[in-house]
N, C-alpha and C positions, 0 to 999 in steps of 0.2 A: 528521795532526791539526793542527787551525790553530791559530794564536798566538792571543794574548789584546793586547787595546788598554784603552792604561792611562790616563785621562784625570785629569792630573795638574794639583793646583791649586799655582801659584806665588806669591810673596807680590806684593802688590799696591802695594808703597814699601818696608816694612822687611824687608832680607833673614832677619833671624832667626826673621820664620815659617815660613819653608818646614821641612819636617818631616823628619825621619830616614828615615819610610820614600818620602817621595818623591826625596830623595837618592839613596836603593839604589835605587830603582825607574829613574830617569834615564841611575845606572852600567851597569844590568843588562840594558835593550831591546835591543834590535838597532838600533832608528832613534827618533828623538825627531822628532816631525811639529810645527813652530809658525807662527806668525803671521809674524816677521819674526827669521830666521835671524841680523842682526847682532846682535838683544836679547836671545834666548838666550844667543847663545854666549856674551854678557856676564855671564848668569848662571851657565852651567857654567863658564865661568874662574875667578868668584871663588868657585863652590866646589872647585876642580881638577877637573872632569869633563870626558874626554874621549870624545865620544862622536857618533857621525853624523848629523846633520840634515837636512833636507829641508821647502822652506815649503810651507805647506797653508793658505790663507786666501781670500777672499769671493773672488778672483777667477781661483782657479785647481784652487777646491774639489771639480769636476767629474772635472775629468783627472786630478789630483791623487789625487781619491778612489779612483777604479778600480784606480791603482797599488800604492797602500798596499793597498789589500783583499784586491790577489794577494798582495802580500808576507807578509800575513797568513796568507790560503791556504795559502801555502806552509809557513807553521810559524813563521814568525818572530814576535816581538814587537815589538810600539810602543807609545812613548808621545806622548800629545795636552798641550800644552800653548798656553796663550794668551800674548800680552805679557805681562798681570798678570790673576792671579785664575784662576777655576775655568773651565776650558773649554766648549765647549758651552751658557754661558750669552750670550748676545745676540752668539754668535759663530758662524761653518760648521761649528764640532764637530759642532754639534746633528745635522747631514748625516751627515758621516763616523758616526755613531753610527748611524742608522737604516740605513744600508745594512751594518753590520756586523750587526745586527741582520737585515736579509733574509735576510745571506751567513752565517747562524748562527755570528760569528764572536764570541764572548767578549770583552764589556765590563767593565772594572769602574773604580771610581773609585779615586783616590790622594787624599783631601779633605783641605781648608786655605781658603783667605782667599777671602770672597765680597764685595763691593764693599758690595753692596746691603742684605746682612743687619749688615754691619759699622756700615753709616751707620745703619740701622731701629732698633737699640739703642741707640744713639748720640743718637736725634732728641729719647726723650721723648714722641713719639707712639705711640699702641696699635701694641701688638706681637703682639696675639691673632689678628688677620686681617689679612690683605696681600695686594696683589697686583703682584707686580713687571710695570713695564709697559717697562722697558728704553729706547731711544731712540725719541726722536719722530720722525716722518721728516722730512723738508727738505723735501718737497711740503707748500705750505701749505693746501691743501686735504685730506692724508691725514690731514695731521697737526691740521686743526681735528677732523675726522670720528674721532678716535682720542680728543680730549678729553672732544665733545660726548657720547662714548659711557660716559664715565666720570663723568657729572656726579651722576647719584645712587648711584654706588657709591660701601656703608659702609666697603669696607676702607682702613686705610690705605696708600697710594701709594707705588711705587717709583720714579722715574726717572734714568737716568743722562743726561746731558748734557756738548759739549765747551763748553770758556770761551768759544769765536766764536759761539755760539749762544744762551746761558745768559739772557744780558739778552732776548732776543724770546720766549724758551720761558716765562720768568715774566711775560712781559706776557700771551700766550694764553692761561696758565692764568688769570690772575686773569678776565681778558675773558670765560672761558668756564664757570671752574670757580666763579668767584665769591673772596671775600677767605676764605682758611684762614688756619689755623696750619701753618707748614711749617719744616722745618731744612735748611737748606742745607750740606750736606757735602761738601768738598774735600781734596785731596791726604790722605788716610786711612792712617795708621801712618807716612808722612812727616814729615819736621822740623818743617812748616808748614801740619801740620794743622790743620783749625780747623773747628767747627761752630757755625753761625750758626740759634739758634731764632729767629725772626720770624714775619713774616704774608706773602700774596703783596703785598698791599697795600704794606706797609714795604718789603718785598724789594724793591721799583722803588726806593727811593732807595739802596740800597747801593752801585751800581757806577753813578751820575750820574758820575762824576768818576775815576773808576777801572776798569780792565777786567780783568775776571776772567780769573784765570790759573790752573790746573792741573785735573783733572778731577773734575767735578763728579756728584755725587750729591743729589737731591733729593725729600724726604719729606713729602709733602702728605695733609693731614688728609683724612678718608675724608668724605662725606655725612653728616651727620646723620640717623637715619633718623625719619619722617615719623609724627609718633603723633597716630595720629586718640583725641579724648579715649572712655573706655570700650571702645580695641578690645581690649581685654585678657581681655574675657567668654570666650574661649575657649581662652586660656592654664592652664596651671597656674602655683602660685604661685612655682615653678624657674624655670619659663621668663622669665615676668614680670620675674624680678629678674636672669635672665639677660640679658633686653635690656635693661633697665636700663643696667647694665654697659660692656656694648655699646654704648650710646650715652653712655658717659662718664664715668657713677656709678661712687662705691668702690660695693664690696658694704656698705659699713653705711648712706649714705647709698641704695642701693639699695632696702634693707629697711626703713628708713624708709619712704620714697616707696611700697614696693607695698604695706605695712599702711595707708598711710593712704586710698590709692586702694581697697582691698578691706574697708575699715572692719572690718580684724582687728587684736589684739594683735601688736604689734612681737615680742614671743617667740614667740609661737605662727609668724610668719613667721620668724624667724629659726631656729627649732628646725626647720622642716621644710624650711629649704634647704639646713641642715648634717643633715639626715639623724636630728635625734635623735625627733621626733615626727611625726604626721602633724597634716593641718589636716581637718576636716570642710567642706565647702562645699558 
């Protein structure tokens, strides 16, 4: 019977998130697979765990992988861990998982600290749609072609960035996406946390004079979506108020807007979005 692989999220700055069951989980594998086998063992020493490692990361993910999968094969267990945060997101997990998956070998997750979702709540910008778009590439070419691809998408934006980067990555977005509202999130559950709401626009004078240091997360507002005036004739009056929303509105200022645009009583819309009446139309 094969093992099971555990892909364990570690904290991302403050040790005190990591979790009780990813502690037992770390004492209890057989092998702990990570990124860079000095940062671990940093972290099972300051919680006393001792336990086997072996690195598994972008450039040895291949050879690497075939090894773990016997070991797997064979009955044993592993767990998957990154430097910091949940594994398998904008890292080689995502591999080692799909081939455990071919080799019908049992996945399951250990969850805790996600980078992305931490900074998303954090910004103040809609939380209802997202799209994590992780790092941008270093070809300036892939990477204009990854923005230009996102210019009318409503959701709002995920990206992570390193500090040598940060200042060029907010000038292409503005050049490409246009001036948002975006927050810029760094060093996250560390001492020197700090989230900066601005605009892209503003975000160019922040580091004139200063160079961004620790790593960065960044949350740019989604498109606004494009309302041609009356296309709402084929909506109902949920939906209606549900783009609304969507594009920005409370729900009461919502409900305003679509009684006055469907020339009905504000209750009468308001009772058939909460479900207490219908509307005739």
């Amino acid at each position: 019977m094969s093992g099971t692989l555990y892909l364990c999220a570690t904290p991302i700055g403050n040790l005190g998130d990591i979790s009780e069951r990813c502690l037992k989980t770390l004492t209890e594998v057989d092998i702990i697979a990570c990124e860079d086998t000095r940062r671990t063992l940093q972290l099972l020493n300051h919680f006393g765990i001792k336990n086997q490692l072996t690195s598994y990361h972008e450039h040895n993910k291949i050879e690497k992988g075939k090894i773990l999968i016997e070991m797997l094969k064979s009955g044993k267990n592993a767990a998957l861990v990154s430097d910091a945060g949940t594994p398998a997101i904008s890292d080689p997990g995502e591999d080692l998982v799909k081939m455990c998956i071919e080799n019908e070998i049992t996945v399951t997750s250990v969850p805790g600290c996600v980078a992305g979702v931490n900074a998303l709540i954090l910004s103040g910008l809609s939380a209802r749609r997202f799209s994590f778009e992780g790092f941008l590439s270093v070809n300036k070419r892939h990477r204009t072609e990854h923005l230009k691809s996102l210019i009318n998408d409503t959701h709002t934006l995920i990206f992570y960035e390193a500090p040598h980067k940060l200042k060029r990555t907010l000038s292409d977005m503005l050049e490409i996406l246009g001036d948002r509202n975006i927050a810029i999130v760094r060093e996250l559950t560390k001492i020197h946390e700090e989230v900066i709401h601005t605009t892209l626009k503003d975000a160019q004078l922040l580091y004139e004079d200063t160079s961004p240091k620790g790593e960065f997360v960044i949350i740019v507002e989604g498109a606004k979506e494009i309302v041609v005036e009356n296309d709402w004739d084929s909506l109902t009056v949920c939906e209606h108020i549900d783009r609304c929303i969507k594009n920005g509105e409370d729900i009461k200022d919502a409900i305003k807007k679509v009684a006055k645009e469907r020339g009905l009583p504000k209750r009468d819309v308001y009772n058939e979005y909460h479900g207490i009446g219908d509307i005739n139309e």
